[in-house]
N, C-alpha and C positions, 0 to 999 in steps of 0.2 A: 630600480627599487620598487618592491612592490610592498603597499603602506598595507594595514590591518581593516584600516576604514578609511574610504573618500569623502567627505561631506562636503554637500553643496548648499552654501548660505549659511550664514552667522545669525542668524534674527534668533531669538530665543531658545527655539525648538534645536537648531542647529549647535548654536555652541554648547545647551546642555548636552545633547549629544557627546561631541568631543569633549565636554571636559570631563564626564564620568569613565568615558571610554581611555582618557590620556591619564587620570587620576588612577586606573585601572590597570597600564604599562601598554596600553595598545600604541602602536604608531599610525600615528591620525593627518593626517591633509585636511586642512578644511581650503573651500575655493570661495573665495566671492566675487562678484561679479564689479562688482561698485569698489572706489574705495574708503576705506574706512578712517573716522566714523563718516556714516550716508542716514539723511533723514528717513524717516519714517512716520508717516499715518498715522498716528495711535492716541488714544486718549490718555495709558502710560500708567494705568493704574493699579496695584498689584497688593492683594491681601497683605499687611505685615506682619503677618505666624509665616505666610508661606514665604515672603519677601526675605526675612531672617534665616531661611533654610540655604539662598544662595553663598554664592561663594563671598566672602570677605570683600574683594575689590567691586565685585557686581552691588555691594550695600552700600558702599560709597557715592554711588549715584543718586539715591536719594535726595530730589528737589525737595520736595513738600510732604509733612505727614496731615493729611486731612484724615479729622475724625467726626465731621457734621456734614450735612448736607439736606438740599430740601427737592421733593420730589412733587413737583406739579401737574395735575392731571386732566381731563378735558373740563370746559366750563370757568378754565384756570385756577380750580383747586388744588391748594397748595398744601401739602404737609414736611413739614421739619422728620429727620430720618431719627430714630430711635434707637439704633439696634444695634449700639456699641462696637462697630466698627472701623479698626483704623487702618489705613491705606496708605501704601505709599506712592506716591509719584513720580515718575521717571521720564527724563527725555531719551526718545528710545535708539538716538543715535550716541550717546552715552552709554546709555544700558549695555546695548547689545554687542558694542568693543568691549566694555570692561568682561563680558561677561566671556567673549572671543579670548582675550588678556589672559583673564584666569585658565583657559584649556593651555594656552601656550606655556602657561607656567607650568606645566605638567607634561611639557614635553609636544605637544599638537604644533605642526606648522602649520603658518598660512600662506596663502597668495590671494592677494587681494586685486582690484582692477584687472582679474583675469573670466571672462565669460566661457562658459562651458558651450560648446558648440556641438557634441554628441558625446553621446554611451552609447556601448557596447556589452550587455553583459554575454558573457563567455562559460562554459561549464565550472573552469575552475576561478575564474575571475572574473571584475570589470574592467574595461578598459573606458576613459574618460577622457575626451579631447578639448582642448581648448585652443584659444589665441596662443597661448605660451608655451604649447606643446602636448603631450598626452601623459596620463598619470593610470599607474597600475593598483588597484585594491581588490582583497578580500572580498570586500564588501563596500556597499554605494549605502549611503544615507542622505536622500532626495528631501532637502531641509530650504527649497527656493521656492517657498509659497504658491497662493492657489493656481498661477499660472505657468508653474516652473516646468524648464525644459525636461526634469527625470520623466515626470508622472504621463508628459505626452509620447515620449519615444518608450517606454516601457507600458502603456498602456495599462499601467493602475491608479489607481484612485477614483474620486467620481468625476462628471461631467455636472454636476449640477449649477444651476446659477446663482452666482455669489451673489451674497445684500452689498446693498454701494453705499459707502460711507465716505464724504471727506470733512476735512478738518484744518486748523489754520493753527498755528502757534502767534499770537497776539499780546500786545501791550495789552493792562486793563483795561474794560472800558470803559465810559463816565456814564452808563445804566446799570453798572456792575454794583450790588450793594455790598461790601464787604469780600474779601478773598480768605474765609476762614475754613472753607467747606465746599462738597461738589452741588452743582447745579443743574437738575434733569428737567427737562419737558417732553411729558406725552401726549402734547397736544401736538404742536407744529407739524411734524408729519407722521403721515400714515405708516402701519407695522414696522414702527421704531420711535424713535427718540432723537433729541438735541442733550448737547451737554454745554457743561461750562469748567473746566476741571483749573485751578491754579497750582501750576508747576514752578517753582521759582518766583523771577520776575517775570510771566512770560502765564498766557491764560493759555490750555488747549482750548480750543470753541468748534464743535463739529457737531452734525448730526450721521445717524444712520439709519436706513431703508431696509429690512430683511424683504419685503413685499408690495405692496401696488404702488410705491413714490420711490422708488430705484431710480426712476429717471430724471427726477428735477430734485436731488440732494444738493444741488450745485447751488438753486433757485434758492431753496429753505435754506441753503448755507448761507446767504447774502441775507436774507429775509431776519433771521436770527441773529446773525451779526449787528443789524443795524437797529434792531428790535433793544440789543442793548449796550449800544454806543460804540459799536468794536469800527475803527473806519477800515473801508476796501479797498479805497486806494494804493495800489503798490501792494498787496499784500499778497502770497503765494499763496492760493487754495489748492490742497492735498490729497487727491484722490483713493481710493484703496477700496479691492473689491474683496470683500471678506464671505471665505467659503463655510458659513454658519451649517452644520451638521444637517442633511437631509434623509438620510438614511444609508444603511450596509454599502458596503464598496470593499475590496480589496487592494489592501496599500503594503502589499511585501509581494516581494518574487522570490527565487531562489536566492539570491546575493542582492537583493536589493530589497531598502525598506523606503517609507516615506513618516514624514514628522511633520509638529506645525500644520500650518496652513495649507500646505500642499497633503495634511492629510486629515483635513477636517475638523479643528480641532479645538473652531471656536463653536461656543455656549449658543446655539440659539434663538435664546430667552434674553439676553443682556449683551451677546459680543463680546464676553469675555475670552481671550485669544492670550495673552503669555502665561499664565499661569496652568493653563491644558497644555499649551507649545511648549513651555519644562517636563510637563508632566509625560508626555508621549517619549521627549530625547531621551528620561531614563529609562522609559518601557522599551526604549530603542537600544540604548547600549545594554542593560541587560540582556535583550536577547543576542545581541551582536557578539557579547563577552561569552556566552553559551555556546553560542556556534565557533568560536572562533578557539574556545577551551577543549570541545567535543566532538571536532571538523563537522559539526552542522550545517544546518541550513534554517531559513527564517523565515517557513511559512508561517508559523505558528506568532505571528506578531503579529497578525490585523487580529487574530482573536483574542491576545492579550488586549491590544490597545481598543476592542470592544468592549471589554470585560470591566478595565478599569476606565475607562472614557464615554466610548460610545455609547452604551447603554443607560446609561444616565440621559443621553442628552435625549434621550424618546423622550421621559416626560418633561424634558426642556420646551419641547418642540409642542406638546402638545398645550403646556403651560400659555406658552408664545400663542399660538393659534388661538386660545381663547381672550388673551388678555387683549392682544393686540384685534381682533375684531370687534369687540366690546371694550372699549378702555374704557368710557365713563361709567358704566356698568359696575365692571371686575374692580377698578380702583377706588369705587363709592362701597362697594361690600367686601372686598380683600383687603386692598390698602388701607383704607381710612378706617372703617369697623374694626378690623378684627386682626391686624398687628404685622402685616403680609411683608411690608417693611424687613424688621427684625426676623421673620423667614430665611427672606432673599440674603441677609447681612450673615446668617451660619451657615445659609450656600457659598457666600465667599469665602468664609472660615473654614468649610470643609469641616465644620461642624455637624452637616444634614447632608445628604446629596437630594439630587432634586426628584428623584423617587420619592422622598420623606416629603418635599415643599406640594408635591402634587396630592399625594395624602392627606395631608394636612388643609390642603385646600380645597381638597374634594368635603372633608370632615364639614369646614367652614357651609360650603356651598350647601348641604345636607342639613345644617341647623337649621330650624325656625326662630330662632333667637336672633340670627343674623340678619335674618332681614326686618326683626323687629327695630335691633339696635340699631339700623341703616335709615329705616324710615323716622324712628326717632331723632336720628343724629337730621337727616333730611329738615324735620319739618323746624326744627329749631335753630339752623343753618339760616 
């Protein structure tokens, strides 16, 4: 049998994939490797305009709807979040089945606990081998994050070095004030962040490194935990190297694409990663359903997925590079002055894309007002 599309990996990127593709009449495979449901990494948190957009059984996942949160900054300046918005929560070993669930209601089969051991693509096909045998498609959709076997044996995507992030799913702690809302710190480490997200019964508590403290995230995970009452003992800490957008790459061949993580597709500025990894699976079946209606081919996807992705994330990247070298700085005149919050909160709305937050903040940077009112807020502080 030869299927329309092979997908490899269910995480977000993945199953949007096949379920626009199955919803679509494609016959889809998806493969995972683990089986399912398999934890995952994640802080789990996902705009709720765009949350509402997935499928039916993928919104019944819904842990927690946080609508507050307070963002701490170096010197441990604290500000309550403004910007009106609401978030949902998700354990992403829930999410990512139901959301695998809903493709197969549309006809997508899977096999799960099966690892992909090679591709082959071929002029008129791939060929896909695994432990359980080989599987014949159309077309390949490399949906096995930043370090998946497609993107090395077909030599696309980047090479770049992922930020390292882990994370613990935890009882509350007894330094925990309240579980009404998220809790960030940018102080604890360098180019990133700590969080505190409540999911449920059940706190995420992680930090992440895009830059110079990649290597002792493990240290500030411990550090941070006990900082607010969370205990270590017995607890499984969760590692995930997250490929934050660095610049242009090439993530399509002829018959083959890439999604998700494997193809770049978290936020530089914040780590935001399912929300792009939905966003990429349907830049993905769209073009997949083109080719497959017009015997195409699918170079024309990493310029799509530039077009509506990538290019945003430049001034993510460069947002990132000032904030995070200057945090007491940019978050004493951005965040606290002048509303930077409420920005970032219709970058998640997909209200602004981060073209506009870098405008805007450039506009900021540019006032003499702003550092009137900074030094004001300063001396009276």
């Amino acid at each position: 049998m030869i299927y329309d599309a092979l997908v490899i990996g269910s995480g977000p990127a993945g199953a949007s994939t096949a379920y626009e593709l199955s919803l679509s009449g494609a016959k889809v495979l998806i493969l995972e490797r683990a089986k399912l449901p398999r934890y995952k990494a994640c802080g789990g948190m996902i705009p709720l305009n765009f949350f509402r957009t997935l499928p039916a059984r993928t919104q019944r996942t819904q842990e927690t709807l946080l609508t507050e949160g307070v963002c701490r900054g170096p010197g441990r300046k604290a500000l309550a979040a403004v910007s009106k918005v609401s978030v949902a929560g998700v354990m992403r070993d829930r999410f990512d089945q139901e959301f695998t669930l809903a493709a197969l209601d549309h006809g997508a089969e899977l096999m799960d606990s099966t690892p992909v051991t090679g591709v082959e693509e071929r002029p008129d096909l791939v060929l896909v081998r695994t432990r359980r045998g080989s599987f014949e498609g159309r077309v390949l959709v490399g949906a096995d994050g930043a370090t998946g076997i497609v993107k090395r044996i077909l030599g696309i995507g980047s090479r770049n070095p992922p930020a390292a992030a882990m994370e613990a799913e935890l009882k509350p702690g007894t330094g925990t004030s309240g579980r009404e809302g998220i809790f960030a710190d940018c102080e604890l480490i360098r180019d990133g962040y700590a969080w505190i997200i409540p999911k449920g019964d059940l706190d995420s508590v992680g930090v992440v490194s895009f830059g110079r403290d990649r290597s002792v995230v493990r240290r500030k995970l411990l550090e941070w935990m006990s900082l607010h009452g969370y205990g270590a003992e017995g607890e499984i800490l969760h590692g995930h190297p997250i490929p934050a957008w660095r610049g242009r790459a090439r993530f399509s061949t002829r018959r083959s694409l890439l999604v998700g993580d494997a193809a770049d597709t978290v936020d530089p500025f914040l780590g935001e990663g399912i929300r792009y990894g939905v966003i990429s699976g349907r830049i993905a079946a769209a073009t997949i359903l083109n080719s497959l209606r017009n015997d195409g081919l699918l170079e024309g996807y990493t310029q799509a997925l530039y077009e509506a992705v990538h290019a945003d994330f430049i001034y993510a990247r460069w947002i990132a590079s000032l904030f995070y070298r200057f945090p007491s700085f940019f978050f004493d005149l951005w965040v606290r002055s002048s509303g930077g919050l409420d920005l970032i909160g219709q970058v998640l709305y997909g209200e602004i894309r981060y073209r506009d937050l870098f405008c805007k903040s450039a506009q900021v940077l540019l006032r003499p007002e702003s550092y009137r009112r900074l030094f004001s807020g300063l001396r009276s502080a």
